[in-house]
Backbone bond lengths (Angstrom), bond angles and torsions (degrees), N, CA, C in turn:
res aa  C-N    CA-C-N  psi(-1)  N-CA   C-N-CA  omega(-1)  CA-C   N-CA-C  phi
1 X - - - 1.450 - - 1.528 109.17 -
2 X 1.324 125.34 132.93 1.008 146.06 168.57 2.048 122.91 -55.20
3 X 1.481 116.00 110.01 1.823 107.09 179.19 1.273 95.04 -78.30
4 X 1.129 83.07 154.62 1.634 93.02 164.98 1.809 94.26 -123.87
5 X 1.469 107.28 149.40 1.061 114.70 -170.13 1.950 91.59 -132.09
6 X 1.281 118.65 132.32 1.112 119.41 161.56 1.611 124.63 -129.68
7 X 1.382 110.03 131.40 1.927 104.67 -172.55 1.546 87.11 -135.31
8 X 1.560 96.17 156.71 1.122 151.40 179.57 1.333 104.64 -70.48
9 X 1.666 140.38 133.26 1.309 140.08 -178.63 1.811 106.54 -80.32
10 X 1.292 86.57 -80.30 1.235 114.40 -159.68 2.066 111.33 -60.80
11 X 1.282 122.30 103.70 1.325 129.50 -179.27 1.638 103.44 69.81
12 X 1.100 115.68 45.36 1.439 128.69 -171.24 1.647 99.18 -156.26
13 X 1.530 119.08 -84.98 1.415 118.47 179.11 1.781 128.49 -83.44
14 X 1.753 79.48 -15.99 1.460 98.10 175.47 1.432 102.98 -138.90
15 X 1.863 116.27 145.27 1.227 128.64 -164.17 1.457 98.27 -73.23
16 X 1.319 127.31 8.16 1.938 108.65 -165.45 2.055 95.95 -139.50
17 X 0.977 112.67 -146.49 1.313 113.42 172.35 1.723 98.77 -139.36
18 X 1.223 129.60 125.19 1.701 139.87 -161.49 1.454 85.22 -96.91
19 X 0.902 163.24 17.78 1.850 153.47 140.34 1.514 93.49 -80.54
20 X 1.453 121.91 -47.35 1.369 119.91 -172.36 1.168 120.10 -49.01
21 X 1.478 108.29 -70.47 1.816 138.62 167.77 1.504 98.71 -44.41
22 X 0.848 144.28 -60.05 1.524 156.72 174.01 1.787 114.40 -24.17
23 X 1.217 92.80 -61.71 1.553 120.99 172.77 1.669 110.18 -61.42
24 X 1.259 110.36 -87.86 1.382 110.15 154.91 1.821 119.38 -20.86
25 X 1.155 114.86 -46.31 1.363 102.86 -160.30 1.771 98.93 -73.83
26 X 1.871 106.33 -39.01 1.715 106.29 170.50 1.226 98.57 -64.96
27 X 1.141 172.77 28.38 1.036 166.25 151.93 1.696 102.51 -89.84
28 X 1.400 111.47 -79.81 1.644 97.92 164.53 1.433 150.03 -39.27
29 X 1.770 83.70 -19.31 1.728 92.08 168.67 1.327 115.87 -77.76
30 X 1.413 112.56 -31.93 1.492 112.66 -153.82 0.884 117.13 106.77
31 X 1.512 135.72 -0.71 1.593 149.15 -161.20 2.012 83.12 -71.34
32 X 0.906 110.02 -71.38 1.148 124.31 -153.78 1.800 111.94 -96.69
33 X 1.551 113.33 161.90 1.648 90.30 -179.28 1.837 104.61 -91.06
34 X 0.928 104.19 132.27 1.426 106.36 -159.19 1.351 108.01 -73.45
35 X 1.139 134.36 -29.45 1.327 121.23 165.36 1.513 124.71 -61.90
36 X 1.132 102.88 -43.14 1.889 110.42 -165.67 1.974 92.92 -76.87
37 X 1.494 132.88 -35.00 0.796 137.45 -179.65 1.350 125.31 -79.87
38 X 1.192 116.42 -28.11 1.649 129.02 164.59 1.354 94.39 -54.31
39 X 1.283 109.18 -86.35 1.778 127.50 173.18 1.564 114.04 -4.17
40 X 1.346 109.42 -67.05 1.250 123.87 -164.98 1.718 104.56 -77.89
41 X 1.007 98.42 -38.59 2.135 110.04 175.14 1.285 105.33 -70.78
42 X 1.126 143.28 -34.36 1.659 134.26 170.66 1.001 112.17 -82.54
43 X 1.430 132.71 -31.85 1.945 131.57 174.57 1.343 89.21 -65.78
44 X 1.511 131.82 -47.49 1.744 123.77 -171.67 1.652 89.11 -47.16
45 X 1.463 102.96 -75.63 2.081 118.82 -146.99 2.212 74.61 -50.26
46 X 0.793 116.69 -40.06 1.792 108.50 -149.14 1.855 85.05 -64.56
47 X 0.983 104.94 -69.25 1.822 105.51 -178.44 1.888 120.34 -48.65
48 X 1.006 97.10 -26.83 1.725 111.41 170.88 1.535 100.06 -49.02
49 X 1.380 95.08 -65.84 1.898 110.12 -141.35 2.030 82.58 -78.84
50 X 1.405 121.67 -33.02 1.533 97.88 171.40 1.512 106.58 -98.24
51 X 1.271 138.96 43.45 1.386 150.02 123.41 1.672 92.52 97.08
52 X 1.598 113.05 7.19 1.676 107.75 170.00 1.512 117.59 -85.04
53 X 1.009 119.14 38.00 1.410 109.79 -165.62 1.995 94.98 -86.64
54 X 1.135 102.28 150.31 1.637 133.13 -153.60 2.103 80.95 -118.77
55 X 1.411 110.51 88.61 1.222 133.99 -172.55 1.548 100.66 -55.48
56 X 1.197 127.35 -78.66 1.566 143.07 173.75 1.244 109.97 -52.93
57 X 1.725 130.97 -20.39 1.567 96.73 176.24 1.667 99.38 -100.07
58 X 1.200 101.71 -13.23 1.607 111.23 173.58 1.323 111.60 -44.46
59 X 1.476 109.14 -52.41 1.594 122.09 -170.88 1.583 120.98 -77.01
60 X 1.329 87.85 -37.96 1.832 104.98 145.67 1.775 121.35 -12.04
61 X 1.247 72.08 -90.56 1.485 108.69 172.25 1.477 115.90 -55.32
62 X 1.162 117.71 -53.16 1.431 116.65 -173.96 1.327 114.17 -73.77
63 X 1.395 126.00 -36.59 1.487 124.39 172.39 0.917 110.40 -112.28
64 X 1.523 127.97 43.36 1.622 121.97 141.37 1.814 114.84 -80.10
65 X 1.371 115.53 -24.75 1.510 96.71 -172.55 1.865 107.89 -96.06
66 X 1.823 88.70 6.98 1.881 78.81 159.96 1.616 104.98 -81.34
67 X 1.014 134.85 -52.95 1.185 138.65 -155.82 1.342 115.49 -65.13
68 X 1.724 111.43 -20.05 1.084 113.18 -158.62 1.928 97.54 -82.51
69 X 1.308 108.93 -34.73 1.456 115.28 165.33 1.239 146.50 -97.40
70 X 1.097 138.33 178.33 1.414 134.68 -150.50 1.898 87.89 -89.64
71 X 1.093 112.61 169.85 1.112 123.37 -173.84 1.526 105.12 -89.01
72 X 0.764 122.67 -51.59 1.854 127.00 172.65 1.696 96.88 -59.64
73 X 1.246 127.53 -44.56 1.606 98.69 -162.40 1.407 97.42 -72.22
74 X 1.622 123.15 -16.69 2.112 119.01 -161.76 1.553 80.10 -93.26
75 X 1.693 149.38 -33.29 1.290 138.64 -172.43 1.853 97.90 -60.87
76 X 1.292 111.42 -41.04 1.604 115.12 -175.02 1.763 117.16 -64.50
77 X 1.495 105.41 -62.30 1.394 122.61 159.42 1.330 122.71 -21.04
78 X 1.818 97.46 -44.27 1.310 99.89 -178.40 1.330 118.87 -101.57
79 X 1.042 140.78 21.21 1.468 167.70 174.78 1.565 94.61 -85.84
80 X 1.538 118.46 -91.52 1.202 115.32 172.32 1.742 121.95 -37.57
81 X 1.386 130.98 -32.76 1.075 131.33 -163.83 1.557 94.23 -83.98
82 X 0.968 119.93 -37.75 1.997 115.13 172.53 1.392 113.49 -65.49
83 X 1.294 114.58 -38.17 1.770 127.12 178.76 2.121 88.99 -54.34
84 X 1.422 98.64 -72.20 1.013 116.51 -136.36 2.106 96.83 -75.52
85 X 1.071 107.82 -44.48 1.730 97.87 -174.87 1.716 97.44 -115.29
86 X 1.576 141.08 -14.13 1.355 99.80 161.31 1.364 109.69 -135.65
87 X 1.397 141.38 33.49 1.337 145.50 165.78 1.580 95.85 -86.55
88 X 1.594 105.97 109.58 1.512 99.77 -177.22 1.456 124.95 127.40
89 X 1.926 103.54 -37.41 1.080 114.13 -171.98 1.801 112.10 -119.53
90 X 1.247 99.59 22.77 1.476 116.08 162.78 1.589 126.79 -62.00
91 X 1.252 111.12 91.16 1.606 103.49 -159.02 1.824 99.31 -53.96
92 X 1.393 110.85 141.66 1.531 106.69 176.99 2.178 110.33 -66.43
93 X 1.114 105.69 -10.85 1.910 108.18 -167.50 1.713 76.51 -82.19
94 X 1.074 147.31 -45.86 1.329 136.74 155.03 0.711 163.24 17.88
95 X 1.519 103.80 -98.10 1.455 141.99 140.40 1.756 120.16 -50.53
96 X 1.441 90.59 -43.80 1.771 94.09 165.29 1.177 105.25 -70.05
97 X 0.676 158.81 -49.28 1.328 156.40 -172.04 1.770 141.56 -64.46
98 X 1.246 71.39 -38.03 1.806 92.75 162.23 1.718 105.73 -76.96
99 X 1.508 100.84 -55.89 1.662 101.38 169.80 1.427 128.31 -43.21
100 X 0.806 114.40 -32.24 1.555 132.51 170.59 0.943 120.35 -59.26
101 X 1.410 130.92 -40.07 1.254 147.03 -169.21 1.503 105.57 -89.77
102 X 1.331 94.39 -46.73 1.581 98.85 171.49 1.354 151.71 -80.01
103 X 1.942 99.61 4.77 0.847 121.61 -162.42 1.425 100.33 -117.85
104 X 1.779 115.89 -27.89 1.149 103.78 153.52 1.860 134.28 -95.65
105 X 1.498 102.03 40.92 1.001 105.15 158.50 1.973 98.50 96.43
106 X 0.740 136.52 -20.46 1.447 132.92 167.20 1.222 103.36 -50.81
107 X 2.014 85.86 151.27 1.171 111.98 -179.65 1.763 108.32 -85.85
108 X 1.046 128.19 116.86 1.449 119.84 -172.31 1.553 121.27 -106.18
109 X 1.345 133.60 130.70 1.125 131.16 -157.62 1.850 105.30 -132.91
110 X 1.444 132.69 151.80 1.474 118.80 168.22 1.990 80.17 -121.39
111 X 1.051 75.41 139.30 1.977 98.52 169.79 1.471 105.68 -112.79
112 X 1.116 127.89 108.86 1.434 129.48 -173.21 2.321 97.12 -135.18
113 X 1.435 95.93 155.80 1.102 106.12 144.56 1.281 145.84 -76.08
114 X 1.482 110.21 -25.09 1.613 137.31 -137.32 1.959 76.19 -91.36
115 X 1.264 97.23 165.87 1.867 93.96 -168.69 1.674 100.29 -92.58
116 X 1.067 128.98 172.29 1.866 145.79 -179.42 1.246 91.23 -41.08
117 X 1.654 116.57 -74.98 1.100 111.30 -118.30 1.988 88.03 -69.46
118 X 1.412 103.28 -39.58 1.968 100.56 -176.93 1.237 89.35 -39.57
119 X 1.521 130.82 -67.45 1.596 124.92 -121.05 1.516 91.11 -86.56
120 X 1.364 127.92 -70.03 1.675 133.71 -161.49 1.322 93.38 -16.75
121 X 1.417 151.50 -107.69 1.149 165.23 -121.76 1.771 92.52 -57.69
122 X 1.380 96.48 -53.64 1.898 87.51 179.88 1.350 117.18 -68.18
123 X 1.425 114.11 -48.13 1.268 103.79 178.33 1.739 125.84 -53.93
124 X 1.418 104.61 -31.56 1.442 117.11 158.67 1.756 122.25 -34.25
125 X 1.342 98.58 -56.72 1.028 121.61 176.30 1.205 134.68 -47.27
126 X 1.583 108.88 -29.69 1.384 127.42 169.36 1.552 116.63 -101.23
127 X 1.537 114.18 12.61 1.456 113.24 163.03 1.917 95.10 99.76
128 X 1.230 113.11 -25.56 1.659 114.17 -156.81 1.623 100.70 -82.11
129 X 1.444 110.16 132.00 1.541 117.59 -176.61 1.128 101.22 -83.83
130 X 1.187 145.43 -22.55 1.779 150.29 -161.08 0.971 144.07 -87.51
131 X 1.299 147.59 83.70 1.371 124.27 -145.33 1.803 108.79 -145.10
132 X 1.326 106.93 113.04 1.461 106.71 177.58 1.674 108.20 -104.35
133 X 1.461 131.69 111.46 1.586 147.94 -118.64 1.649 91.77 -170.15
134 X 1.432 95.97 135.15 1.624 93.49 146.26 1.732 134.65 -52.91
135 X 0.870 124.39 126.52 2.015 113.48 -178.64 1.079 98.19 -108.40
136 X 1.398 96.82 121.32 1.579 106.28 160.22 1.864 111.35 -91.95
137 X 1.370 86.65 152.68 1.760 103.07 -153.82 1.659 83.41 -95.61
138 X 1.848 93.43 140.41 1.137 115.86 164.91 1.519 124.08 -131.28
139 X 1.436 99.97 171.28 1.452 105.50 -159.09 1.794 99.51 -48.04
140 X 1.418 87.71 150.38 1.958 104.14 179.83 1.470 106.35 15.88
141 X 1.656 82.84 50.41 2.210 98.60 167.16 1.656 105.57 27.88
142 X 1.514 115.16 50.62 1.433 100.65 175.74 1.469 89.83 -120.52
143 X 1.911 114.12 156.48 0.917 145.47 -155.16 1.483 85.00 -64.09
144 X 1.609 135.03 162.07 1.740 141.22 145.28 1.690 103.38 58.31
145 X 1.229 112.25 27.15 1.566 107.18 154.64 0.973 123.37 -103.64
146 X 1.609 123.61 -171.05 1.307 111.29 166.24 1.512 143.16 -56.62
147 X 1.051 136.43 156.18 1.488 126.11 156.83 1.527 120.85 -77.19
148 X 1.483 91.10 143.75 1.760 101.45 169.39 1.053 135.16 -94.72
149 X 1.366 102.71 12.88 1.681 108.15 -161.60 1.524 122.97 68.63
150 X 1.275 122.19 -5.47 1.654 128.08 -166.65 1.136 96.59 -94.56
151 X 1.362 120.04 169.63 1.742 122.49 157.56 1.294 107.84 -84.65
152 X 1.311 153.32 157.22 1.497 172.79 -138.70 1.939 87.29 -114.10
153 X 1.390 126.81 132.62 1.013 121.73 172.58 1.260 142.08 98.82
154 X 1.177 89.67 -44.28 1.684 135.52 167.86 1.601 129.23 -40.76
């Protein structure tokens, strides 16, 4: 019989939260106006961590600056954003750990809130095919298009 093993991304597989870093990182680009968006991204992380977080305006917020761009320039963005905040910062107790699981044959899964498009690339990263994520919905729900800002399903 097959384990299934399921972990947690954010301050679990990784020391930070990747919606957080994410935000911040459009913020350094310029993606976003960095003041009004800083602002609004720490009242989110601040209401999270005391369990008030306001789900729908969160998502609001969080998948408006997919939508706002083309899908190839946020696929690029996010290239640099793996280079730049988590290629590197993979704790190795981690990585062992996931390996482990995977090496004896478990089924391995990350259950996150944080939406696909942040997590896929990390979860990639750690070898794990699985990923239960918010989806953000794209045009005529086809795979590598744009975003709509909607949730997938929804």
């Amino acid at each position: 019989m097959t384990r299934l093993a399921l972990f947690d991304l954010d301050h679990t597989l990784l020391p930070f939260d990747s919606d957080y870093e994410w935000g911040q990182f459009l913020v350094r680009l310029g993606v976003v106006d960095g003041e009004q968006y800083a602002k609004a991204n720490d009242q989110f992380y601040a209401d999270y961590k005391i369990g008030k977080l306001d789900i729908d305006a969160f998502l609001r917020f969080a998948l408006k600056p997919l939508a706002d761009h083309p899908r190839t320039q946020l696929d690029r963005w996010h290239q640099a954003f793996m280079q730049e905040k988590i290629d590197g910062r993979l704790h190795p107790q981690a990585v062992n750990l996931v390996q482990r699981h995977l090496n004896a044959g478990d089924l391995c899964c990350v259950v996150t809130a944080t939406n696909s498009f942040v997590t896929r690339p990390i979860v990639n990263a750690f070898g794990i095919e699985h990923l239960v994520a918010t989806e953000p919905a794209t045009e005529n729900n086809q795979p590598g298009t744009n975003f709509t800002g909607s949730i997938a399903g929804i």
